[in-house]
Phi, psi and omega in degrees: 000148185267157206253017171292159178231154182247125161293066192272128160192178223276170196309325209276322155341300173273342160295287179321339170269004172274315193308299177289312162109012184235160127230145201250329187146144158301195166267337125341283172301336169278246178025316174278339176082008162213153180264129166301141155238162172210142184286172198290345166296347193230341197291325171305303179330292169317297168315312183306307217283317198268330169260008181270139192131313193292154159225186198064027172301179214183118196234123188266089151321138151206138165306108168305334153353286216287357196284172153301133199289115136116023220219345204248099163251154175268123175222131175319148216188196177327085202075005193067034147288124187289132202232164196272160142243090172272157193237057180155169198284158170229148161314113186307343185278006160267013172266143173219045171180139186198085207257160175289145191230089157278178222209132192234118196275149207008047164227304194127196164296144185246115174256164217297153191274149197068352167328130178084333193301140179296000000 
């Protein structure tokens, strides 16, 4: 299973954070005082609950690895499920991915083909 953890947010956000070479966060994540993440297990939910409707997504793979040391927490979120947080901006060069999440009107998000697969 994959140990990546995932960003959705819309494109243009992250271009501009390709632009700067950072990201700091949405106006959601800045507002929360952490940027959401969510593992690969969780990451549909999240789009249905949090994106729907929007297109012109962004779905961000990034290695916990590369994040900054000591900034990454698992905190209860949704039914009390541990959900990823970071608590300060990360570098772009720790996605090591960064594919499109169109909006399929009565499908949902069409996420990358093989998404999730073991």
């Amino acid at each position: 299973m994959s140990r990546l953890l995932y960003k959705i947010c819309p494109r243009g956000e992250w271009t501009a954070a390709l632009a700067a070479g950072r990201f700091a966060g949405s106006a959601v994540d800045r507002a929360d005082g952490f940027i959401h993440f969510s593992s690969v297990t969780q990451v549909r939910e999240t789009a249905a609950r949090h994106f729907s409707g929007q297109d012109d997504l962004v779905l961000v793979g990034v290695d916990p690895d590369l994040l900054p040391q000591g900034l990454l927490k698992w905190e209860p979120s949704r039914g009390g499920a541990l959900f990823p947080h970071l608590y300060g901006p990360f570098e772009v060069s720790a996605a090591v991915s960064a594919e499109p999440l169109p909006w399929q009107p009565g499908a949902g998000h069409r996420f990358p083909d093989g998404f999730g697969d073991a």
